[in-house]
Residue frames relative to the residue before (quaternion, step in Angstrom):
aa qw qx qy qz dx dy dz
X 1.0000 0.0000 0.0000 0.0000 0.00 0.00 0.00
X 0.3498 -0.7801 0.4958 0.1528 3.38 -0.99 0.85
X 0.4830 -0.7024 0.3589 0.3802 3.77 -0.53 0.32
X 0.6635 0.5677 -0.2713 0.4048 3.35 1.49 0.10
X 0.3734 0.6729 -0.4031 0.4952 3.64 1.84 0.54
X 0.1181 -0.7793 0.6151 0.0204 3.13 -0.91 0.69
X 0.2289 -0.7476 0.6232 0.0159 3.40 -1.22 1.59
X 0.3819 -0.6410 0.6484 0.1512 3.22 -1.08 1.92
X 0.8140 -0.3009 0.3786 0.3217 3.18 -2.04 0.44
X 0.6681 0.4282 -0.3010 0.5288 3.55 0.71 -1.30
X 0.8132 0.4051 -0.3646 0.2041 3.48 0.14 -0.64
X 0.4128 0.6551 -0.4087 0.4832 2.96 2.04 -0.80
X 0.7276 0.4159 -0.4289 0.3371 4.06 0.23 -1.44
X 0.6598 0.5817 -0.2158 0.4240 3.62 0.65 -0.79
X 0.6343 0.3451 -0.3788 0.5788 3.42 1.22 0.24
X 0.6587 0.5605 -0.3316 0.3769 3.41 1.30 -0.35
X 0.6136 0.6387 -0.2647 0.3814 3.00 1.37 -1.06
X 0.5910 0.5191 -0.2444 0.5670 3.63 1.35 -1.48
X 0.5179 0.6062 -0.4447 0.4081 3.81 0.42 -0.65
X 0.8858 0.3723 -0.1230 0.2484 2.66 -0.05 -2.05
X 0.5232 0.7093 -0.1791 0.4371 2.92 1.81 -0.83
X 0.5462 0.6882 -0.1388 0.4570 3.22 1.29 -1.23
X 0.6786 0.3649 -0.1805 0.6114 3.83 0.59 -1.79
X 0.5660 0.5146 -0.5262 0.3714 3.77 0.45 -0.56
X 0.6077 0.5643 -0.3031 0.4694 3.63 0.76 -1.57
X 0.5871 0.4801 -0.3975 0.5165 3.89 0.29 -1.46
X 0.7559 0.3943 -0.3586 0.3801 3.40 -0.37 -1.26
X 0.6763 0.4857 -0.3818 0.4013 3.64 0.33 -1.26
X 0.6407 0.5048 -0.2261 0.5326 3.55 0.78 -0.79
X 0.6677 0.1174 -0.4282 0.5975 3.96 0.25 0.14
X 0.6142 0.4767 -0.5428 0.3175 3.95 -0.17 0.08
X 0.3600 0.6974 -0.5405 0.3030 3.91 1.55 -0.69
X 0.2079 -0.6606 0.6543 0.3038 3.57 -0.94 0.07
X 0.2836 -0.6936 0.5645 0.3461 4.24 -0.63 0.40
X 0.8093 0.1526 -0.3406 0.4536 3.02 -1.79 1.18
X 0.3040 0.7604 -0.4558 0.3487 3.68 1.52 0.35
X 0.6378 -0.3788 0.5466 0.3885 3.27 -1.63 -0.51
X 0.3625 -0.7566 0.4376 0.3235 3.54 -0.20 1.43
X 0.5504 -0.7395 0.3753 0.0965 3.72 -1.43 1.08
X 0.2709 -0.6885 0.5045 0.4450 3.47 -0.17 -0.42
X 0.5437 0.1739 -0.6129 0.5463 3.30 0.25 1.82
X 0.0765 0.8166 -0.5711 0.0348 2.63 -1.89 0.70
X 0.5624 -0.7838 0.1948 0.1774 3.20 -0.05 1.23
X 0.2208 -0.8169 0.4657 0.2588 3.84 0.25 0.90
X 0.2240 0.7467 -0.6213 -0.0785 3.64 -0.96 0.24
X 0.3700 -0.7939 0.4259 0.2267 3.82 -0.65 0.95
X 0.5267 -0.6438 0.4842 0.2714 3.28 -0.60 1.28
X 0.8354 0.0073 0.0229 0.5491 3.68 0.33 -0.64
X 0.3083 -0.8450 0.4181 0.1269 3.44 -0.03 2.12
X 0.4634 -0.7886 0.3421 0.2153 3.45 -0.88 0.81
X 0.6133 -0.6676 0.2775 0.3182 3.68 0.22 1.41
X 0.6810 0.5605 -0.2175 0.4180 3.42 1.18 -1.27
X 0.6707 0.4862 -0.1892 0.5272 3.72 1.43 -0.78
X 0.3946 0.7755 -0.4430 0.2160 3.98 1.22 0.31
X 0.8028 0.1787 -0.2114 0.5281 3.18 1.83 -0.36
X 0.0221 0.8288 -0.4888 0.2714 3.26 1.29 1.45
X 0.0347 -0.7784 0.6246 0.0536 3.93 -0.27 0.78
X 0.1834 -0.8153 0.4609 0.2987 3.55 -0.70 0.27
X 0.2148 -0.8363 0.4018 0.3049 3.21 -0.77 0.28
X 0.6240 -0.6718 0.3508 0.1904 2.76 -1.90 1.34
X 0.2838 -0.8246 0.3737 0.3160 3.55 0.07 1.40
X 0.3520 0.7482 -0.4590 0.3249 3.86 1.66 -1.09
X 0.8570 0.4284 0.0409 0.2836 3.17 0.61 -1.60
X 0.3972 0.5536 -0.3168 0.6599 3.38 1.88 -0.27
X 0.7435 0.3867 -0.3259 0.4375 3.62 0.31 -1.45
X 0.7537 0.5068 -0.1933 0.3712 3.91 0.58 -1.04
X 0.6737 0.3302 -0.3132 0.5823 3.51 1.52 -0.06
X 0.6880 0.4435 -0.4252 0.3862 3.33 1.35 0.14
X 0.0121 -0.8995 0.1369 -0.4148 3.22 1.79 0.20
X 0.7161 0.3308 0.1117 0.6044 2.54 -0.89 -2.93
X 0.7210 0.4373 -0.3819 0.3782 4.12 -0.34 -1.10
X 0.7745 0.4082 -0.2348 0.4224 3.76 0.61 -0.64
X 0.5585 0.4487 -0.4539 0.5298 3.31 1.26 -0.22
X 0.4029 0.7515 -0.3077 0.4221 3.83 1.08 -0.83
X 0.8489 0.3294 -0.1800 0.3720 3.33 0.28 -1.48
């Protein structure tokens, strides 16, 4: 990302929303108890990883939200 993109209102909520959405999941997923009653989270993992995704980076929302942030206080 360059420092010269600008994030409309919509895009700012929509990164919040997935965030926030996101830590809900994290959390819901370390409270699971193992060998528990299965939760309504549940962790995907593909059985057979998909060659095309070897240089998939995720991205670090913490950090999307905190440099976009920094850019609006900026402006």
């Amino acid at each position: 990302m360059t420092s010269s993109e600008i994030f409309t209102p919509a895009h700012e909520e929509n990164v919040r929303f997935i965030y926030e959405a996101w830590q809900g999941v994290e959390r819901d997923l370390r409270g699971q108890v193992p060998g528990g009653e299965r939760g309504l989270v549940e962790e995907y993992v593909e059985k057979v990883p998909n060659p095309s995704l070897k240089t998939f980076k995720p991205i670090d929302l913490s950090d999307l939200k905190r440099r976009s942030t920094q850019d609006a206080k900026k402006s």
